[in-house]
Structure formats: C-alpha cells, structure tokens
N, C-alpha and C positions, 0 to 999 in steps of 0.2 A: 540488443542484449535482452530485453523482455520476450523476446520469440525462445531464446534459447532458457531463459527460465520458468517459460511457462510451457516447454516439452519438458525440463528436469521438474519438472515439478506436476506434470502428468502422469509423467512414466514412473517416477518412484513409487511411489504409494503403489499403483498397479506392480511393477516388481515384487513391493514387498508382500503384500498380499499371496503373488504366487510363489514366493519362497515360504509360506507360513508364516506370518508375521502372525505375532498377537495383539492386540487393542495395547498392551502396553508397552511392546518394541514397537510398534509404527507409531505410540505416542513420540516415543524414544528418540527413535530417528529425528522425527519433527522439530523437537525441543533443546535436543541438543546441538544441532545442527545451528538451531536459534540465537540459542547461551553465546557459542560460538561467536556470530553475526555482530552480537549487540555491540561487545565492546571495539571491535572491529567499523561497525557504524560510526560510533565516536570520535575515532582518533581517524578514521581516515580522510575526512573532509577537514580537520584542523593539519592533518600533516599534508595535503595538496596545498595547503597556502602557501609553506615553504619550499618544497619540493615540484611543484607544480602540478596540473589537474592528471595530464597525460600520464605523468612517471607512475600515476596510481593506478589511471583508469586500464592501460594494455596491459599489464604484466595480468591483472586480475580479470581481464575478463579472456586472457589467452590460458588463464589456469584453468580458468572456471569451463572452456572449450576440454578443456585435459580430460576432467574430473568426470562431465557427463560424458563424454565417448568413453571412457571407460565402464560406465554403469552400464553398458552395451554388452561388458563382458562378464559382469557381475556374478558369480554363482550361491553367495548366502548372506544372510541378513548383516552379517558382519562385513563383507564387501560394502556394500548398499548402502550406511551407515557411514563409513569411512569415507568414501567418495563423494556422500551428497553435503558431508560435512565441508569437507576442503569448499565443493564448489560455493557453497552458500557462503563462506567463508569471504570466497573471493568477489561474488555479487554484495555482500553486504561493504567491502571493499570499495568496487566499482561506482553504484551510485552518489553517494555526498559530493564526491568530486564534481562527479555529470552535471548535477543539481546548482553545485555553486559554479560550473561555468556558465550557465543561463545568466545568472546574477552578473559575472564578468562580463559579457559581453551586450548587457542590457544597458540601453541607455535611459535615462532618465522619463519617466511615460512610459515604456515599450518596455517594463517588464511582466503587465497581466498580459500581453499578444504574447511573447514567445514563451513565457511560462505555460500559456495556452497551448500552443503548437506543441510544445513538450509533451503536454499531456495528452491531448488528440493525439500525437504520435506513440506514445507506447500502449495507448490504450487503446487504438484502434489494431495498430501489430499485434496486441496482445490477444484481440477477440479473432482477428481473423486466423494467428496461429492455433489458439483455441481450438477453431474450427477443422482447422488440418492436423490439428492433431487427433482429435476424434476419430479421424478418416485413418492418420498412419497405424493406431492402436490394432484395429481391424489387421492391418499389413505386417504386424510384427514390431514390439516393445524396441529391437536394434535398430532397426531402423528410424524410429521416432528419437532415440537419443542422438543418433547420428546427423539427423537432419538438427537438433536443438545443439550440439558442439559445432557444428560449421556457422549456425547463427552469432554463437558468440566470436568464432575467428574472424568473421564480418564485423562486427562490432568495434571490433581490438584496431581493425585496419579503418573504418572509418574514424574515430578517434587521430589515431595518425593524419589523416590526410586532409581534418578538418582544418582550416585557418579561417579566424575572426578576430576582429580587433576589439580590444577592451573598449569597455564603456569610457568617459570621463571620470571623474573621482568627483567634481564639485558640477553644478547645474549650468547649465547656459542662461544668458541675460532671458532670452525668451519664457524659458522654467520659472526663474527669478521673479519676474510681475508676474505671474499665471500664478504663484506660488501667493505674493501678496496679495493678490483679488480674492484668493480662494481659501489662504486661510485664516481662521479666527480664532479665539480663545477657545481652547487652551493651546499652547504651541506647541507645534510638533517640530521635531528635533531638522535640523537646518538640511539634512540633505534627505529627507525624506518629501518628493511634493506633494500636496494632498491631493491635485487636479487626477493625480494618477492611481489614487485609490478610494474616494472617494468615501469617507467613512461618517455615515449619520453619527456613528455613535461618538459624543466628545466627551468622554469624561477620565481626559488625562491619559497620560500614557505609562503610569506605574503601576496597574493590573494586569495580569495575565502573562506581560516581556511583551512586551513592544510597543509600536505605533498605533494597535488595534484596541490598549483594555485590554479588556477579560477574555478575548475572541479569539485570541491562538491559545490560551489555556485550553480553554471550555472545546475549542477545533480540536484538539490536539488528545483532548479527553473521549471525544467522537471515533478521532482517528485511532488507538491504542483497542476500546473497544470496537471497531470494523475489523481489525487485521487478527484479532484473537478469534472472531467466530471463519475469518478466511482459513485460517490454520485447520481449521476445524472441517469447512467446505471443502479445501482441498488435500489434506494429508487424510483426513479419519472415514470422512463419509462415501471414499471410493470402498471400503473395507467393509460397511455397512450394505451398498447396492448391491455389493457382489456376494459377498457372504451370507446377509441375513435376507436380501428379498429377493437373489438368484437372477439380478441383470447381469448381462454383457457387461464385459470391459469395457467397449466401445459406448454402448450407450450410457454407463457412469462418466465417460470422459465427455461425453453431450450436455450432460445436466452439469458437470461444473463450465462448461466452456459459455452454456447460458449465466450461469453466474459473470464470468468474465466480459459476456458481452452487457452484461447490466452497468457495470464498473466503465466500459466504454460509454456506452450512453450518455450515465451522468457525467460524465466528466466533458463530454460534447456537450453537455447543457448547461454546465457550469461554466463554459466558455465561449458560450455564443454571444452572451452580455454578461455586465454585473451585479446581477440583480441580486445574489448571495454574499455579495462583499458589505463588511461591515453590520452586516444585520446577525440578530442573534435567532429570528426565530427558521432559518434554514438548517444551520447549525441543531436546534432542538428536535423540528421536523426530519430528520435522520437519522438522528436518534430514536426517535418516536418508533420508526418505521423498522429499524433494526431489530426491535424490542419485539415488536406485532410478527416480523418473518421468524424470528426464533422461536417465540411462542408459535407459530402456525408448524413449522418444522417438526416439531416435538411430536406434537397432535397428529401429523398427517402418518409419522414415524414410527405410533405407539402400536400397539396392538390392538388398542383400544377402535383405532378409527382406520385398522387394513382395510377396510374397502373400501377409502379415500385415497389407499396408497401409489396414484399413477405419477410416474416422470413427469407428467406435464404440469401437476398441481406444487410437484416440489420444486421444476424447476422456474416455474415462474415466483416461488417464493426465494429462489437465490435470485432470479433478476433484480428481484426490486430490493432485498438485501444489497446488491452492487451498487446499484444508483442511490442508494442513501448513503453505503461508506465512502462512493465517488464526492458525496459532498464534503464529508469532513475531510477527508485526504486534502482534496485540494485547498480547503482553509486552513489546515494545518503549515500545508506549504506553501503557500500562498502569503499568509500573515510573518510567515519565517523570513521570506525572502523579501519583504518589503523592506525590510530595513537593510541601508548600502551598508554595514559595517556584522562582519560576524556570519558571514551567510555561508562558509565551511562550518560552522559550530552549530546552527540552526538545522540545516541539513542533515549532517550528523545526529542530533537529538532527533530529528524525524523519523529519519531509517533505521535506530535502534527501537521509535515506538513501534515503527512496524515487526523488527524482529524480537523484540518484549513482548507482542502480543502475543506472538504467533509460537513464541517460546513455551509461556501458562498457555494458552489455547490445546496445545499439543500436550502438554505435562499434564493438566488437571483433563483436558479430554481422555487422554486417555488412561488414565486413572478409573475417572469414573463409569467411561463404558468397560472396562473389565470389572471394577468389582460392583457398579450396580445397575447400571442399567446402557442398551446400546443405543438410548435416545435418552439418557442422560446430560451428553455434552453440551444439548441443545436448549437443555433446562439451565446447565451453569450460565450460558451463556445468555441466555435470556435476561437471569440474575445481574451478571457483569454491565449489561448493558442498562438497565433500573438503576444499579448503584451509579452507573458514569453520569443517568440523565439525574439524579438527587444531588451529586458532583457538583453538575453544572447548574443547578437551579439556584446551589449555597456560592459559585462563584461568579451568579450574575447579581441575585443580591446585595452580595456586597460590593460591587462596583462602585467608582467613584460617583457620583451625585452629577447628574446631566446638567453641562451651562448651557442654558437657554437663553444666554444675553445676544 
C-alpha cells in the first residue's frame, strides 16, 4: 500500500503543475484531501475493533487502486482534486486498522520486533518505489499511476490472504516473573511488561497517555511537526523545482525520493536496537535537526544564496529532514501501541497527526508562497517546528518528579 501511495503522491503534484496549478490550488488539493483523511483516521481504527481489521482494510485500499488509475486519465485540476481526494480518503481509512493488527497479533515482548518489521517494511518499499518512480516520470505520468493502482490491488489481496493468530489477552507465567524482577516503583499498569520496553524514565504514568510519561506527547508533537513540512516536501516543492528553478520532473521526483530514503534509514536505525525508547533527548535531537533542514532549505532556496542552489545540497537537507521525522514517527507509534488496551484509538490519533499536518502544511504552504514569498513555506515551517521543540521543553518540565528509590 505505501508503493501505491507514494506513486499517487509523485504524480499528483507533477499532474497538477502541468495542468497549471497555482501555489494556492496545489495547496488545495493537499489540504483538503487532508481535512478529508483526518476524521476518517479516527473513526477507522476504533470501528475495525468491531467490524474487524479486514472489512476496513480491502474495500479501501481496492478504492484507493480506483481512484489513482483514474488520475491516469485526469484532464483538469478539478479531475485531480476529486480523485486524489476519494483516494487519500480511503488510505487514511486503510492504515489504523493495518497498524492495530500488529498490536493483535503481537504477543507479549514481540511487539518492538514486528512493529519493527512493519516499519523496515514500508519504509524500505517506500524508498525503493521512490526510486522507480523517478525512473517511471521520465516514461510518462500514466503509467506511473498505473503501476501505483495495481500496487494497491496487491495490497487489498494480501490483506485477504494474510492469516495470524491473536496474541493472548493476559501474560504467560514466564512474562509474569520477568515482569516482577524488572519492575519497580512506580507501577506500570498489569498487562503492560516492562522487560519489553524498557523505560529509564519513571516518573508515573499520568503524563503524556500512557506507559511512557510525557514521551508520546512530546513523540507525537515531533511527529505532527515532521509530517507538516512532508506536505510541504512533497505536494509544493515539485512546483517550486519545476517552475521557479527550471528542473526536470524527473529529477524533482529524485530529490523527494531522497527525502524518502532518509525516512527509510532512520527508521532502519531506530530498529536495529532500543536505544531511542524511553529517552527524551532522541525525541529533542529530531526536532533540533528538523528545525536546522528547514532553516538550510529556506537559505539554499532564497535568492539570496542561488549559487548554492544545487540538487544535491537540497537534497541531502530532505535526507536528514527524513531520518529525524523517522524518529519521532516511530515514537509516536511505538509509545501508542505499547499499551494492550485502545491500540485502534491510538493508531487512529497517529494517522490523523499525520493527516493534520499535512493538512496546515499544505493550507498555510500555500498561502504563503502565493502571496508572499515561494521560500516562505519553509520559514513557517521552521517556525512550527521552534514552537513544537518550546512545546516539548514546557512538557518535559513538568513531568512527574523521577523515583530514584
């Protein structure tokens, strides 16, 4: 399903662009497409609990196949617009469910390994469709949508054919002493074990929601700002390469697909061990880093500093933009799903931050590059990401007081 949304989300922008899109319809498009998502995020991951994951997950990612093969036949921005709505509609659909069967069929320990595997896996699909898709743009926009709707009809039919068995509901004897040796004051809630997340920080579990403190907040504030400057990376700034500094289509589909393989990396680094679980300053250090690519973005984009303006200098500042919002992503989802109770409702709140970001990202991006500047966006965003890390500095402070007994 990430193959097939990161061809519908190559090729729009590049469509809309050659239809004439202005900075405030390819906002447009973006954000409301977004609006759309969000409440759709919410309610789809709490209504697979009753209805089950499947009933949600095929119907919406066999639309979401519909929606992009049609943007193959697309002829105006109104086309464009309507279809990329439906399909996001139905990927903001598809994920919660995805997300809370990981949590279903995780047993007790074994859910940072296949939480793991999940993310290595769409995030390595993601970078290497990236890469083919760079290549298909060169070969013609139809056929890149058509290759990204037959990804999602793969999706819909792996779905179906997958069989796993639920986890248990309470811990085995074996969890149960591994649970007592390992945990101490303050107590963490009975079916959460701590061997299995390992959390230095103890200072209670009524900061932030959940098992972690203040650490899916303050995650979860990382992640809201990462996915608002992606909105940005991938809907506005194809419009920018092509229009204001005269690249290929192809090679603006290169410099985001580098962003994309950034977002792979870290997220391959964040799950090679745990050395970012629990801690706050990875969490800060991503933010930090967010903050310095936006700021460098601006700068290399102004007019001020055109003869810094190469691919290569902007694309290695979306790499390491990727591998810093790869960290908070994963603490966001990560601290969500640790806890066995609610993890359709977690998931849910996750994939609305990302479509809330990406919603403002797109609405006030393009706002501000039509009426003041086309390296504006990357000043707001600069902004958004200072105010998240002051955010997080006021919601580590007041955390509960460290037991050191």
């Amino acid at each position: 399903m990430e193959s097939g949304l990161v061809m519908l989300q190559t090729g729009m922008p590049l469509l809309a662009v050659r239809l004439g899109a202005s900075w405030i319809a390819l906002g447009t498009i973006g954000w409301v497409a977004q609006a759309i998502r969000t409440p759709i995020c919410f309610t789809s991951g709490h209504l697979s609990e009753r209805v089950g994951r499947a009933a949600i997950n095929v119907p919406a990612a066999l639309i979401c196949a519909v929606m992009i093969f049609a943007l193959s036949r697309a002829q105006s921005i109104w086309h464009v617009m309507v279809l990329y709505c439906i399909a996001m509609a139905a990927i903001g659909a598809f994920y919660p469910p995805l997300q809370a069967m990981i949590g279903d069929v995780s047993p007790l320990g074994q859910l940072r390994k296949n939480l793991g595997m999940f993310n290595v896996g769409w995030c390595v699909g993601g970078a290497l469709t990236a890469l083919a898709a760079g290549l298909l743009v060169a070969s013609g926009l139809s056929k890149l949508f058509c290759v990204g709707a037959a990804c999602c009809a793969m999706a819909a039919l792996l779905v179906v054919t997958w069989r796993a068995k639920h986890a248990p509901t309470s811990p085995d004897p074996s969890f149960a002493r591994r649970a007592e040796k390992v945990a101490s004051p303050p107590v963490l809630p009975p079916d959460v074990v701590p061997a299995d997340i390992f959390p230095p920080y103890k200072g209670g579990t009524e900061g932030g929601g959940g098992d972690f403190g203040p650490l899916l907040l303050i995650s979860r504030i990382g992640h809201f700002a990462g996915f608002f400057g992606f909105s940005m990376i991938r809907i506005l700034f194809p419009k920018l390469g092509i229009n204001e500094f005269g690249w290929s289509e192809a090679a603006v589909a290169k410099l985001v697909a580098v962003f994309l393989w950034g977002l792979a990396v870290g997220i391959l680094g964040a799950n090679l061990s745990p050395w970012w679980r629990g801690k706050i300053w990875p969490q800060a250090a991503a933010q930090l880093a967010m903050l310095a690519c936006a700021v460098g973005v601006a700068l290399v984009c102004s007019p001020t500093f055109a003869a810094m303006r190469a691919p290569s200098l902007i694309g290695a500042l979306f790499f390491v933009y990727g591998m810093a919002q790869s960290i908070c992503y994963t603490g966001a989802l990560y601290y969500g799903l640790s806890s066995r109770k609610g993890k359709g409702t977690n998931t849910g709140i996750h994939e609305a931050l990302v479509s809330s970001g990406c919603v403002l990202g797109c609405l006030i991006g393009g706002i501000v590059a039509e009426k003041i500047s086309v390296v504006a966006p990357f000043i707001v965003l600069a902004g958004v990401v200072g105010v998240g890390m002051l955010a997080t500095a006021a919601v580590w402070a007041r955390r509960p007081a460290l037991n050191v007994a």
